[in-house]
C-alpha positions in Angstrom: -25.1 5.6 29.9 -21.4 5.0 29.2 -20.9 1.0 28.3 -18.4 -0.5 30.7 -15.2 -2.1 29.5 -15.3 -5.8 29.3 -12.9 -8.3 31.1 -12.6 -11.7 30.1 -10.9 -14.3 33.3 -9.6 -17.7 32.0 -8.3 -19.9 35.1 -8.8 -23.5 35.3 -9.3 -22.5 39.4 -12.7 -21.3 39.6 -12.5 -19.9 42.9 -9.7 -17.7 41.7 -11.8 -16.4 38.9 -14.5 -16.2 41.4 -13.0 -13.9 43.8 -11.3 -11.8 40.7 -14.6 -11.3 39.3 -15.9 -10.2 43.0 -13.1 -7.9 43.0 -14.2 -6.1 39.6 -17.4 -6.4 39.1 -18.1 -3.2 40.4 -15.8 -1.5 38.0 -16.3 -3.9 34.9 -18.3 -6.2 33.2 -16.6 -9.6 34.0 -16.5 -12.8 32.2 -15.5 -16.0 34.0 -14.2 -18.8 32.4 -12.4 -22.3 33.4 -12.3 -24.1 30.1 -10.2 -22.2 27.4 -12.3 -23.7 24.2 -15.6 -22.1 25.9 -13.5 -18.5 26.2 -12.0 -18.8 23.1 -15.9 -19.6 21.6 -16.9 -16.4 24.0 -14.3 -14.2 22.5 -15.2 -15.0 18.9 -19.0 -14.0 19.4 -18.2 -10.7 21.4 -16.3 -7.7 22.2 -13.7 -7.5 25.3 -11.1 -5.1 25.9 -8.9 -7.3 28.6 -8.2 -10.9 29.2 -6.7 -11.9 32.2 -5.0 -15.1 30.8 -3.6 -17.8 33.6 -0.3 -19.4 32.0 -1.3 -22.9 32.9 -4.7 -23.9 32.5 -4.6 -27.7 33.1 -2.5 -29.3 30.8 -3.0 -27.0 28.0 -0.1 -24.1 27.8 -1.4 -20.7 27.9 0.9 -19.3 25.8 -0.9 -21.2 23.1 -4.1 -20.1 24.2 -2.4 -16.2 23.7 -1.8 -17.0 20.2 -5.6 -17.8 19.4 -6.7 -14.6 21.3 -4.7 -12.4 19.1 -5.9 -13.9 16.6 -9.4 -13.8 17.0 -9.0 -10.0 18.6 -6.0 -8.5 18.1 -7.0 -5.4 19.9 -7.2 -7.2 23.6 -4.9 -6.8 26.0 -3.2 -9.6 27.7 -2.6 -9.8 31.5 -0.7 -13.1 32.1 -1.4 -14.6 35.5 1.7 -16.6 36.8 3.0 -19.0 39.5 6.4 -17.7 40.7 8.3 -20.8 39.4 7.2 -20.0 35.4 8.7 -16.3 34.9 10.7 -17.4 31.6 7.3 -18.7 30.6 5.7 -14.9 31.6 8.9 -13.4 29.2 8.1 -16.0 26.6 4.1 -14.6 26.9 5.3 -11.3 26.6 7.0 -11.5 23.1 3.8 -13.2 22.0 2.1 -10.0 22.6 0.6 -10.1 26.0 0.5 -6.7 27.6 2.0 -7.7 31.3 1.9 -10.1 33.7 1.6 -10.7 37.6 2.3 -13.5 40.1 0.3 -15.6 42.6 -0.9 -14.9 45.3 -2.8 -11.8 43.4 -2.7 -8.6 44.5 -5.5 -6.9 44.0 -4.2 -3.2 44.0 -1.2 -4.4 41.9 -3.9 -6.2 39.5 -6.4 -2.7 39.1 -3.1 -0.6 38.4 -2.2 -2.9 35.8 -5.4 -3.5 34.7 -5.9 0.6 34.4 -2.3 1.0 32.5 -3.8 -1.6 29.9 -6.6 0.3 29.4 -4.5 3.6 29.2 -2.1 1.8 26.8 -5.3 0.5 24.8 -6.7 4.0 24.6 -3.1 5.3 23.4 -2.6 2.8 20.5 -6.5 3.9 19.4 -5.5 7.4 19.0 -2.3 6.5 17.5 -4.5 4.9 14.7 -7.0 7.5 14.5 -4.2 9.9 13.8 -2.3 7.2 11.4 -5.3 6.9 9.2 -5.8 10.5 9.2 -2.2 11.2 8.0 -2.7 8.5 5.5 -6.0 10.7 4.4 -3.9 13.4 3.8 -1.0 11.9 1.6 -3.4 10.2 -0.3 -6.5 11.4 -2.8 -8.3 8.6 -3.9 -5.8 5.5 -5.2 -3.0 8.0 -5.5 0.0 7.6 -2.6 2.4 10.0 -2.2 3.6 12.7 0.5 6.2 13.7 -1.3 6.2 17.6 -2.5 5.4 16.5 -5.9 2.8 14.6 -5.1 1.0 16.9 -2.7 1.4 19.6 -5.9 -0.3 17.5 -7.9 -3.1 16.7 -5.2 -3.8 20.5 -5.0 -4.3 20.6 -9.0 -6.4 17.9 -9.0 -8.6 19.9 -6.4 -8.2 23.2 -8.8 -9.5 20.9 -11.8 -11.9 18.2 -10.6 -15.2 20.5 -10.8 -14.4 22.6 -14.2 -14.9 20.9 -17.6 -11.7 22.3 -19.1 -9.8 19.5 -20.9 -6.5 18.3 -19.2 -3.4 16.6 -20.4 -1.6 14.3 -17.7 2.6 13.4 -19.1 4.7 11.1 -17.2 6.5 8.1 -17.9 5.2 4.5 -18.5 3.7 3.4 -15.0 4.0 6.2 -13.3 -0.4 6.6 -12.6 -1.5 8.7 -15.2 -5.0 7.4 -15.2 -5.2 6.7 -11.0 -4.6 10.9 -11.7 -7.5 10.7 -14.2 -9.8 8.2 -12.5 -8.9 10.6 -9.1 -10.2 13.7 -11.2 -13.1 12.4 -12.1 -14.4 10.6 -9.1 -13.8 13.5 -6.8 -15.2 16.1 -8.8 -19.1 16.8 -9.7 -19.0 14.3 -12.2 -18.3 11.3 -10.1 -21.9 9.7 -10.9 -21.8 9.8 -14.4 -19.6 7.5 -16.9 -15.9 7.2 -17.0 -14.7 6.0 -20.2 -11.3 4.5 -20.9 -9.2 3.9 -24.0 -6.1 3.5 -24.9 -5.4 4.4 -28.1 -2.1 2.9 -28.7 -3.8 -0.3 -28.2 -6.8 -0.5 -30.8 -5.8 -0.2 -34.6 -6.0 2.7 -36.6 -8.7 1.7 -38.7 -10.9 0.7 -35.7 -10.2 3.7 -33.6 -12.5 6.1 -35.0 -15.4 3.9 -34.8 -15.0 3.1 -31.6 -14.2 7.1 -30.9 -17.4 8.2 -32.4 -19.5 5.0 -33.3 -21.0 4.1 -36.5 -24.8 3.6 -38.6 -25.9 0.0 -40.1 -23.8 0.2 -43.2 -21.4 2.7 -42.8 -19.0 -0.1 -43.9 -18.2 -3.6 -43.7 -19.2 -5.7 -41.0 -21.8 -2.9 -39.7 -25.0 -4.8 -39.2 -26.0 -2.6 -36.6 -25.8 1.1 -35.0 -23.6 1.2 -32.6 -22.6 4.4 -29.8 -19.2 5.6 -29.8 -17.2 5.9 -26.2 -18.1 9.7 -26.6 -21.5 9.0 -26.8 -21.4 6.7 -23.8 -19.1 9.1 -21.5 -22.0 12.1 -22.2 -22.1 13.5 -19.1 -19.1 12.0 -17.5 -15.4 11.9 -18.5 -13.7 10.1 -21.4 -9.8 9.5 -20.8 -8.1 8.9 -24.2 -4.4 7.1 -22.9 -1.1 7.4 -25.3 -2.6 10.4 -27.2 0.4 10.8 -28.8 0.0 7.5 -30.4 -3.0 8.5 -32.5 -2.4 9.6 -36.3 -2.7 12.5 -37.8 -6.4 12.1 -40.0 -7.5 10.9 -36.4 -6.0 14.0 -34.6 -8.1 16.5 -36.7 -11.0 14.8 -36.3 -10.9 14.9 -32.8 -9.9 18.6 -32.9 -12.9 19.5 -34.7 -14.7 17.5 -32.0 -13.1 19.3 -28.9 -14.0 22.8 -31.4 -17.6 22.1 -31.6 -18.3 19.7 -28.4 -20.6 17.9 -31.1 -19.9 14.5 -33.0 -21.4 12.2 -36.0 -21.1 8.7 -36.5 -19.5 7.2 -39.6 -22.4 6.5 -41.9 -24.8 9.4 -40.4 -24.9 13.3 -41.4 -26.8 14.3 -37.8 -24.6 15.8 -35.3 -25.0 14.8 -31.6 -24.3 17.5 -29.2 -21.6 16.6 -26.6 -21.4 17.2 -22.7 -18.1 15.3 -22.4 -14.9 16.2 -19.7 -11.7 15.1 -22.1 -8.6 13.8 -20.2 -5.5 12.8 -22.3 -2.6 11.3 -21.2 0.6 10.7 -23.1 4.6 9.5 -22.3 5.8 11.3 -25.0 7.1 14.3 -25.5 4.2 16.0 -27.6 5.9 19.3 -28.2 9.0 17.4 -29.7 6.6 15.6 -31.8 4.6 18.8 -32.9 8.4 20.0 -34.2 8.4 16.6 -36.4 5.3 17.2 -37.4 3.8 14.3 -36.3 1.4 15.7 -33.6 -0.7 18.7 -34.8 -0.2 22.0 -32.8 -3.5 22.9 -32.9 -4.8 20.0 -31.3 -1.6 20.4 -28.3 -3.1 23.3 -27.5 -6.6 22.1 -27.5 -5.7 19.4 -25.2 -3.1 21.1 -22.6 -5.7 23.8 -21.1 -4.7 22.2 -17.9 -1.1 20.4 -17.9 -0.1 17.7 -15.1 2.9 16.0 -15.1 3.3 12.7 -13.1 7.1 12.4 -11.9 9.1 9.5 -12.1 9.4 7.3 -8.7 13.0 7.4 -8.7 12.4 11.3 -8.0 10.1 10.7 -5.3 11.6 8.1 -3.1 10.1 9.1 0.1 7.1 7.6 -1.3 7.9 3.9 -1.5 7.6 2.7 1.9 4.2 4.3 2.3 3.6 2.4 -1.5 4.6 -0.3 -0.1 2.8 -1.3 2.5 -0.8 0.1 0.5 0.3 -2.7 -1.8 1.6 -5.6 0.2 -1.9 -4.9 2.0 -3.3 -4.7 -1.2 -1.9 -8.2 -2.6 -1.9 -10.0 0.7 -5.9 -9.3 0.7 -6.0 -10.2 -2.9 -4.2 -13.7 -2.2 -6.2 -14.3 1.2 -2.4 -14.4 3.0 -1.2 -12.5 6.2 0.6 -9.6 5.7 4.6 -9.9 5.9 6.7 -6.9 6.2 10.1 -6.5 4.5 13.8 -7.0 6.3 15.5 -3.7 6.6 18.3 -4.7 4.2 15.1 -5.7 1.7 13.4 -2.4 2.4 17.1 -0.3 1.7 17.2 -2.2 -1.5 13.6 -1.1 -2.4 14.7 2.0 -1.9 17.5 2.2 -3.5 16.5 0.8 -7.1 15.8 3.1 -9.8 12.1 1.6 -10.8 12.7 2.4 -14.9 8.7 0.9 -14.9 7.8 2.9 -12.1 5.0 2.4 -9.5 3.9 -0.6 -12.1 7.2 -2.1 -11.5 7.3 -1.6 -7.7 3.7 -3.4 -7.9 5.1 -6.4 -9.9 8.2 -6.8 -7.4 6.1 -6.0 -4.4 3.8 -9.6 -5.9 6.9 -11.4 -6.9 8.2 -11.0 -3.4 6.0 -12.1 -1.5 5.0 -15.3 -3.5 9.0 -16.1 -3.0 9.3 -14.9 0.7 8.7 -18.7 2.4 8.2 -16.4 5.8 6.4 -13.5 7.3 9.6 -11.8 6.8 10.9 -10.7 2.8 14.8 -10.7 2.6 17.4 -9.8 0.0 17.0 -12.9 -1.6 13.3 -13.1 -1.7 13.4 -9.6 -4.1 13.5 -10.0 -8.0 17.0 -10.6 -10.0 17.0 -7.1 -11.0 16.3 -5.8 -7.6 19.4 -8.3 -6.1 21.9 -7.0 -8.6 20.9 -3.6 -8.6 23.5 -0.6 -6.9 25.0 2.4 -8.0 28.4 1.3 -10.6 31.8 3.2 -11.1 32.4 4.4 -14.5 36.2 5.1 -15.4 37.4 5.2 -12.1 34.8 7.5 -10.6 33.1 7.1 -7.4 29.9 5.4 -8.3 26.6 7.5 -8.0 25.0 8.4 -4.4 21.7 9.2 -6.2 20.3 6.2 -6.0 20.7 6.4 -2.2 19.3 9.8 -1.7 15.8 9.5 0.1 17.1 7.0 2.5 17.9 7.1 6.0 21.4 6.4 7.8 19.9 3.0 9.2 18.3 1.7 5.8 21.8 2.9 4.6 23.8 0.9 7.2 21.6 -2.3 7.1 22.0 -2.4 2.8 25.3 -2.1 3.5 26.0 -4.6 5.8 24.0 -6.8 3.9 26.2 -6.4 1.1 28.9 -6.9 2.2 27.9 -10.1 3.7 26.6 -11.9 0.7 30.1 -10.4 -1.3 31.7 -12.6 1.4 29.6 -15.5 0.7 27.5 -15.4 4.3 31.1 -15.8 5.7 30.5 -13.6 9.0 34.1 -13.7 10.6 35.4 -12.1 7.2 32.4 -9.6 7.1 33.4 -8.3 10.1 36.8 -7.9 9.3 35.8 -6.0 6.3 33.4 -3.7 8.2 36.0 -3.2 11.1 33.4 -4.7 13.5 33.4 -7.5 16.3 31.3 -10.4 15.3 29.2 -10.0 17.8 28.7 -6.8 17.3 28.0 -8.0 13.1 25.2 -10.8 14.9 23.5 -7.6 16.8 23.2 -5.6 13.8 22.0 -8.1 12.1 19.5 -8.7 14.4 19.4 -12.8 13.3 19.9 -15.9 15.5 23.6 -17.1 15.5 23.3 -19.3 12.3 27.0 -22.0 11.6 29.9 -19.9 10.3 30.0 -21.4 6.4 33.4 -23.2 5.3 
């Protein structure tokens, strides 16, 4: 048996929510309630799917009563019920996110039509996020984000790779998710159970890295009181993902060579060999085939390690990306920080946009944090962004027209709002004179800007 939807009546007249309820009943299950604190209580312990919500209940204002709803379930649909006198009241209701609102007397028909359109409305706004998250399934694999072309490429080779033990070099700049490409490659492929082993070897000194590679016996040199297993031996059966290859030295590089040869390694101190069932990822920002020309990389080992090449591109060549970036990691930090989520102004988001992101998705990430520790509202301006965000925009060089680049990836509106915002904090927040400049009526400069009429500075 299909469960009925649920309707929740808060009036402080309990004959009105008595003859309501006598009027639905036979369509719903109906909740009656006189006393907001008791349907408020009600609301937090179960499910309903419409409130019909009287504007005045007593002396407390129903508007504020709204407000708690939503917050308790932001999913249910608000029919205000209204005396004719309080219609600004019924407007003000509606911008707090009721769904309608009808007057007294009720009308029963009028209440069931609206009552039907809620539940239409309901069931349209459930599809609408069915079909959200499923388009966010599909420009995402794993912590990856992207629907960008390049992105989507790089989904389909991760797919081609993730069940095959062949070893796999990942290039790209400095922040740009070499090892969410790594991690993503490992946990979606038949190895996903066994270890996944990180290390960096940039960041671990020479001398130490090839202990920690392969391990070592009690006494293979100073300081070795004990045996101790290499991140080889721990990853056997998994992945190991060795980050800023190109960063290791050469008596290092041949070493591993010989390892990816044989697929077998021996600690320092110890002649036995221990057979290896290891996937190798690397990852590098340099430019390994410059270095093998310098003679600081060894060929044989670029060859070794590029079976399987992907190459991460920069954000600033993806810029469709960012908004959908954006909001995974304002959602991301907000739940971090135990905040609600704020959104960013459309001059804000144009900016975002617009900047070049030299650090990449790492720098998006540290000026998505900064922003909204700054932003004092739900909202993030201009002025909430990072100094390099706020001075950021394309430059003329010798008398050229500055750069469109930047821009590219943006649409006509974020264009028009950046702009406008410029122009308004060139002319010190002075509106009268940004509208001159713009060739606009001040009025029409407060409509754009979509902000309440604020005192026009000296």
């Amino acid at each position: 048996m299909t469960p009925m939807n649920r309707i929740l009546i808060l009036d402080d007249e309990a004959s009105i929510g008595a003859s309501l309820s006598f009027a639905l009943e036979d369509q719903y299950e109906v909740s009656v309630f006189t006393e907001p604190h008791r349907a408020l209580e009600e609301i937090r312990q179960e499910l309903f799917h419409i409130c019909l919500l009287d504007l005045k209940i007593g002396n407390v204002d129903g508007i504020d009563v709204l407000k708690q709803i939503k917050e308790i379930q932001p999913g249910i649909e608000v029919i205000i019920i209204t005396a004719f006198g309080t219609i600004e009241s019924s407007v003000k209701a509606l911008q707090n996110g009721a769904f309608t609102y009808i007057t007294k007397p009720i009308n029963i028909d009028e209440l069931i039509v609206n009552i039907e359109r809620a539940f239409h409305y309901k069931q349209l706004n459930s599809q609408v996020e069915y079909l959200s998250k499923e388009l966010e399934k599909k420009y995402r694999y794993e912590e990856l984000i992207g629907k960008s072309d390049s992105m989507q490429r790089i989904y389909g080779l991760i797919d081609k790779v993730k069940d095959v033990s062949s070893t796999v070099l990942i290039t790209g700049e400095s922040g740009t998710g070499k090892e969410l490409v790594a991690r993503a490659i490992h946990y979606s492929g038949k190895r996903a159970k066994e270890p996944f082993e990180v290390l960096n070897c940039a960041a671990i000194p020479e001398q130490l890295l090839e202990s920690e590679l392969f391990g070592y016996e009690k006494g293979a040199f100073t300081g070795a009181s004990g045996s101790r297993q290499g991140r080889f031996e721990v990853a056997q059966g998994g992945t190991i993902f060795l980050d800023e290859i190109g960063e290791m030295s050469p008596p290092l590089q041949a070493k591993l060579l010989r390892v990816l040869q044989k697929r077998e390694i021996s600690r320092l101190g110890s002649n036995r060999t221990i057979a290896l069932d290891v996937r190798v990822i690397t990852a590098t920002n340099r430019d390994l085939l410059k270095a093998v020309r310098e003679n600081s990389f060894r060929e044989d080992l670029y060859f070794r390690i590029n079976v399987i090449h992907l190459h991460l591109p920069p954000l600033r060549e993806r810029t469709e990306d960012i908004p959908m970036l954006t909001k995974f990691l304002v959602e991301k930090f907000c739940q971090e920080q135990g905040t609600c989520p704020k959104r960013f102004s459309r001059a804000a988001e144009a900016r975002l946009m617009s900047y070049s992101y030299p650090g990449n998705i790492r720098e998006l990430g540290n000026i998505i944090e900064s922003s909204l520790v700054m932003a004092m509202g739900d909202i993030i301006e201009i002025h909430d962004l990072p100094a390099s965000l706020k001075d950021s925009g394309p430059v003329a060089h010798d008398g050229e027209l500055p750069s469109l680049k930047p821009f590219v990836g943006m649409t006509l509106q974020q264009l028009q709002d950046l702009f406008i915002q410029e122009t308004l904090e060139t002319m010190d927040g002075h509106r009268r004179k940004t509208a001159e400049v713009l060739g606009i009526s001040e009025r029409n400069l407060r409509y754009r800007l979509n902000t309440p009429d604020k005192p026009e500075q000296p």
